[in-house]
C-alpha positions as CSV (number, residue, x, y, z in Angstrom):
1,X,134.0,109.0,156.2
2,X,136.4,108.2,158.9
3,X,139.1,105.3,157.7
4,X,141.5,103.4,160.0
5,X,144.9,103.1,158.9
6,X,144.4,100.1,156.3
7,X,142.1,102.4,154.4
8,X,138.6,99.9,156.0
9,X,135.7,102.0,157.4
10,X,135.3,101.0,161.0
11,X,131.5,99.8,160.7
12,X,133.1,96.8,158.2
13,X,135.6,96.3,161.5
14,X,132.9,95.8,163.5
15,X,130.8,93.9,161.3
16,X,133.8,91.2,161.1
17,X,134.7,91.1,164.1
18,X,131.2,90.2,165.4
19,X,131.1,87.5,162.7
20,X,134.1,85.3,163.6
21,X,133.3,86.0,167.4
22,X,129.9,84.4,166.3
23,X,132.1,81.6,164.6
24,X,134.3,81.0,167.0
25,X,131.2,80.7,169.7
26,X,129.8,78.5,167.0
27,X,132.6,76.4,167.2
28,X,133.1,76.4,170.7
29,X,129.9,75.1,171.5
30,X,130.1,72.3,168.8
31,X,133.2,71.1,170.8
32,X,132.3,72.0,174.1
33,X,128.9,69.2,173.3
34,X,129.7,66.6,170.7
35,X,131.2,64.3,173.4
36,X,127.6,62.9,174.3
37,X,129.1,60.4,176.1
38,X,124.9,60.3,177.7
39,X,123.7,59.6,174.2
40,X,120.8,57.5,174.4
41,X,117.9,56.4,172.5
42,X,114.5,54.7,173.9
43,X,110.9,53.9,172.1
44,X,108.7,51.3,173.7
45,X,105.1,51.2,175.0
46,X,102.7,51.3,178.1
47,X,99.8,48.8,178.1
48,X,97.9,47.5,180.7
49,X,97.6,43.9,181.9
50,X,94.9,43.1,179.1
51,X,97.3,44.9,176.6
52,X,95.2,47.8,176.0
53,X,97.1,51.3,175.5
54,X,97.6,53.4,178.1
55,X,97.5,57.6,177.2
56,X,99.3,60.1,179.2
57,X,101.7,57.7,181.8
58,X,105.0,59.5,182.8
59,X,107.8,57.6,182.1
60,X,111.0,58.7,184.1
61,X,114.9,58.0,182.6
62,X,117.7,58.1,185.0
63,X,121.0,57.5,184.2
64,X,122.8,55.7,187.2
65,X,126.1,56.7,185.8
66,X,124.7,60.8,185.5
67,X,126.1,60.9,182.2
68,X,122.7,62.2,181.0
69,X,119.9,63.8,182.9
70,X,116.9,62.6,184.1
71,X,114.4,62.3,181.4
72,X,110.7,62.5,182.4
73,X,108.3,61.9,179.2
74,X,104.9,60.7,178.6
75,X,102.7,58.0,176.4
76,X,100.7,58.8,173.3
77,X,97.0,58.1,172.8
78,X,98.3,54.7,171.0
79,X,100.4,53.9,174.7
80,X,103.9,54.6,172.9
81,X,106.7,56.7,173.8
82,X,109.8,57.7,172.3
83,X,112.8,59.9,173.5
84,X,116.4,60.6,172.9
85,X,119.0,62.9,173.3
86,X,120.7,65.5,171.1
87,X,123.4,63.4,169.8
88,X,124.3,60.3,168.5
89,X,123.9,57.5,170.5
90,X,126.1,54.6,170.7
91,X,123.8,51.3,169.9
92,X,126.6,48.4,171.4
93,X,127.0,50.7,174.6
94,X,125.1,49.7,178.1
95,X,124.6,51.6,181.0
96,X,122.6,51.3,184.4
97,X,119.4,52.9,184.4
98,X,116.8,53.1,186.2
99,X,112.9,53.5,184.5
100,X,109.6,54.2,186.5
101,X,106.0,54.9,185.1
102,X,103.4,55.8,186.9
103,X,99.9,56.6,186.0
104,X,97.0,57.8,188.3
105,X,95.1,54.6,188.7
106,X,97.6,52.2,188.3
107,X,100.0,50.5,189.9
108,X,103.4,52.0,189.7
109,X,106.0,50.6,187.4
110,X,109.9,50.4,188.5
111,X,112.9,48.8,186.7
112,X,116.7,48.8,187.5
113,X,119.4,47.5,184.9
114,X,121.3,47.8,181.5
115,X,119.8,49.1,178.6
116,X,121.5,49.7,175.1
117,X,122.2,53.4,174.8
118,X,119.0,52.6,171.7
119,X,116.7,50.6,173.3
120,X,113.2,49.9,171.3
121,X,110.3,48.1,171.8
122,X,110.6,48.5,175.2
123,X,107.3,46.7,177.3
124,X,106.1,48.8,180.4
125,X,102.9,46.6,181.6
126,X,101.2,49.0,184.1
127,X,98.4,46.7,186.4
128,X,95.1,48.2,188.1
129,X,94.9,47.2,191.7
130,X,92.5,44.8,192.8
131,X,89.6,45.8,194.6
132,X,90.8,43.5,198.2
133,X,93.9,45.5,197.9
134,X,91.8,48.8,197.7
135,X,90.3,48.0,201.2
């Protein structure tokens, strides 16, 4: 068996040395992203115009101030959707942002302005066209 110095067998070197690397990265990272200044929080729902859930419409997030990235997600079966980031948001904070659904069939939706960094209940009424506008 081969010993450094300090009488500790080399594999047991290594072995620690790997683990606080690992903890260090840990650490690192923890810092490096618990900021979240782009925290946010958003639940609402997609109906159309005689309140009847609508399943599957993309609903796209972005940030005006690019704190956060864009956020595409999509409506349950029920017409409710839900997303939020990895952190913490701040529920007194506003920020611009900008939110557009769009379904196949429907008319699309688009809305600029503040929102809460949590924002619930949020109504996104989508409308089928008429059939004069079809022509």
């Amino acid at each position: 068996m081969t010993t450094f110095q300090s009488g500790v067998r080399p594999e047991v070197l290594d072995h620690n040395r790997s683990r606080c690397l690992a903890i260090f990265l840990s650490g690192f990272l923890t810092i490096a992203f618990s900021g979240c200044d782009g925290a946010f929080q958003i639940s609402g729902s997609v109906s159309d115009q005689d309140s009847e859930p609508i399943e599957g419409a993309e609903i796209v997030l972005i940030d005006e101030t690019g704190e956060f990235s864009t956020h595409s997600i999509h409506s349950r079966a029920d017409g409710t959707f839900f997303s939020e980031s990895s952190c913490a948001p701040n529920p007194s904070r506003k920020r611009p942002v900008t939110i557009k659904c769009s379904k196949p069939g429907f008319t699309s939706f688009h809305s600029s302005g503040e929102l809460n960094d949590v924002t619930n209940d949020y109504k996104i009424i989508l409308k089928r066209p008429s059939p004069e506008s079809e022509n």
